[in-house]
C-alpha positions in Angstrom: 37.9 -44.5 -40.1 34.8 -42.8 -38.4 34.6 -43.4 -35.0 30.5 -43.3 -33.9 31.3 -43.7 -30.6 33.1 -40.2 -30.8 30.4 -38.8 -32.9 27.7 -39.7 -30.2 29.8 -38.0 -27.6 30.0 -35.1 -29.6 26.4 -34.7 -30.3 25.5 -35.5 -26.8 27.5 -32.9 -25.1 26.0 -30.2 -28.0 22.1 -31.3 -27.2 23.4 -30.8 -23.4 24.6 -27.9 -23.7 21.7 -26.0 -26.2 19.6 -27.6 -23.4 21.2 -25.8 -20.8 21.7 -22.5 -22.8 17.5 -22.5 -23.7 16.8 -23.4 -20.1 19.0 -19.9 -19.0 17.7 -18.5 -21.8 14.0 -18.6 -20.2 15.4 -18.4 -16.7 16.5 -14.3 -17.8 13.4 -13.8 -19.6 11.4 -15.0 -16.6 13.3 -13.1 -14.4 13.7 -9.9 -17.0 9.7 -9.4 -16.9 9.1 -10.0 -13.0 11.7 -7.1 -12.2 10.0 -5.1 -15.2 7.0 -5.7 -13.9 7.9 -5.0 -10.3 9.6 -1.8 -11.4 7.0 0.0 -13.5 3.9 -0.9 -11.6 1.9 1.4 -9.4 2.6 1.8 -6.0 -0.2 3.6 -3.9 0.6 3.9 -0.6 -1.0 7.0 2.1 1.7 9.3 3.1 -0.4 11.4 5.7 -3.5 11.6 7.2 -4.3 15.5 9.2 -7.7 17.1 11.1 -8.2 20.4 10.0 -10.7 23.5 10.1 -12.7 25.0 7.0 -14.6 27.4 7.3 -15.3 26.6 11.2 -16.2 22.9 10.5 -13.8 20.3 11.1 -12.5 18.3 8.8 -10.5 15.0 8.3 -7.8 14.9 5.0 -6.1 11.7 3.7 -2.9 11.8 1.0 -2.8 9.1 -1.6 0.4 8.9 -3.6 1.0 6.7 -6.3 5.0 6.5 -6.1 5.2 4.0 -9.1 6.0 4.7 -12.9 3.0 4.0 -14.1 -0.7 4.7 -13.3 -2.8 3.5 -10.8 -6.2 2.9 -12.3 -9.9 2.1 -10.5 -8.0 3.2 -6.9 -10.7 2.5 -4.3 -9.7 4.2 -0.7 -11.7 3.0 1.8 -10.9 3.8 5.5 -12.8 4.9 8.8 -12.0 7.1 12.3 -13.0 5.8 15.8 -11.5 6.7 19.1 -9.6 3.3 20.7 -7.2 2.7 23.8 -3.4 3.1 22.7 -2.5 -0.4 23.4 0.6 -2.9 22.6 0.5 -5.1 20.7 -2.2 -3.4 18.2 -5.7 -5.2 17.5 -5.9 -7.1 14.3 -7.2 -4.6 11.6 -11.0 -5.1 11.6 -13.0 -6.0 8.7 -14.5 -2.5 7.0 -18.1 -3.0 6.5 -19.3 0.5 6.6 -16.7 2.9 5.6 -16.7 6.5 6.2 -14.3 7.1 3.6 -14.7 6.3 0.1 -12.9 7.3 -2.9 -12.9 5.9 -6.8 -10.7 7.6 -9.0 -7.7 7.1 -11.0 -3.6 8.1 -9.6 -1.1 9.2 -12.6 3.0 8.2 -11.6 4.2 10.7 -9.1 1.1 12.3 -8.3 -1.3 12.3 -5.4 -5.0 12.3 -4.2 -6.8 13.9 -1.0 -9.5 12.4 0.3 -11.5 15.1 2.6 -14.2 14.0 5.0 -15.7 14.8 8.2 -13.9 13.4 11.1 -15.6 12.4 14.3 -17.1 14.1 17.0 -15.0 14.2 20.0 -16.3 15.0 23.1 -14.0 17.2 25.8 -13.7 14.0 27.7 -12.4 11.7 25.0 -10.2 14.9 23.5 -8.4 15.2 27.4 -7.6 11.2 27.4 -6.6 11.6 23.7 -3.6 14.4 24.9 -2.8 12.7 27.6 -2.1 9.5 25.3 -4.4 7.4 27.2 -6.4 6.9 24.4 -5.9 7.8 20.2 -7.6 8.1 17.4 -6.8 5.8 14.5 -7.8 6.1 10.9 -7.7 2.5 9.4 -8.3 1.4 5.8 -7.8 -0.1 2.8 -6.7 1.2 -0.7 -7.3 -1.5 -4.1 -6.0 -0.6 -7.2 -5.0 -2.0 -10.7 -1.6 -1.5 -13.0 -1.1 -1.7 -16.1 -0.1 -5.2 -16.1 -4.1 -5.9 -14.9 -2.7 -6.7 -11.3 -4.9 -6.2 -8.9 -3.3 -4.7 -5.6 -3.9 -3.8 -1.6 -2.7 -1.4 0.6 -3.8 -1.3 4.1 -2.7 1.3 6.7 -3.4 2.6 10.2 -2.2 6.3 11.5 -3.3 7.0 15.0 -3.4 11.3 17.0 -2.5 11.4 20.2 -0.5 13.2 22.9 0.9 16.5 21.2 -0.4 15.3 17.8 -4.1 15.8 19.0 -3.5 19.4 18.9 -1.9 20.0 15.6 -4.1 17.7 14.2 -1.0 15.3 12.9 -1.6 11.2 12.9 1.1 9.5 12.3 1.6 5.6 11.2 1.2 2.7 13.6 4.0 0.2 14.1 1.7 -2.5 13.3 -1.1 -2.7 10.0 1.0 -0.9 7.4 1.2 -3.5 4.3 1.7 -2.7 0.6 1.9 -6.2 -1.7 
């Protein structure tokens, strides 16, 4: 004698559980292509920003490293120098209307870019308070780019020179305005 009532059972408890075995099913594919994604994508990110002399003229050299796997495509740098107060807590980041600057180009995995301008003019009065740490300069910007997965991603940053930097020409990064997404 068939018993339906057992059948039912049976046939509800195998629906449950293919339900629950699709639903972790597309949980680990969800979760496989995020950490793929996050894994292989470009990560562009300054690693150091100097002053330097060629040829007599002074000159201001960002590094742009793309330390993902893959490349970084339509990189836009944008940045400027000015001469501020070293102060805590840092200002909010300003917006960057008129860059100084600007760089398009395109960042294989591994591999880096240097952006060379002219820095500032610094008068002997601002370049005394700027070794006695009263007062820095900071080089503040933005990089965009876009990976391979068509993700469109920021960078900002903020190196400052002061103190025994100023001399050397080092900047190194601020506590504060440093963000990769």
């Amino acid at each position: 004698m068939i018993n339906r009532r057992r059948i039912g059972f049976h046939w509800s408890f195998g629906l449950c559980h293919f339900f629950l075995q699709f639903v972790a099913l597309l949980w680990q594919v969800i979760t496989t292509r995020s950490t793929a994604r996050k894994e292989l994508r470009a990560y562009v990110i300054p690693t150091s920003a100097s002053r330097y002399q060629e040829n007599g003229i002074a000159r201001l050299k960002l590094v742009l490293t793309n330390s993902g796997k893959t490349p970084a495509a339509n990189c836009i740098g944008k940045g400027f120098e000015g001469i501020a107060a070293v102060v805590k807590p840092l200002p909010p980041i300003p917006a960057i209307k008129s860059e100084v600057m600007r760089s398009v180009s395109f960042i294989a995995p591994d591999n880096e870019i240097r952006i060379h301008e002219e820095p500032l003019n610094i008068s002997p009065l601002e370049a005394q308070a700027i070794r006695k740490a009263t007062r820095a300069i900071y080089v503040i910007g933005t990089v965009t780019y876009t990976d391979v997965f068509k993700g469109i991603h920021k960078t900002n940053y903020r190196f400052m020179c002061s103190g025994e930097n100023f001399n050397a020409g080092f900047f190194v990064f601020c506590d504060e305005g440093n963000q990769i997404d």
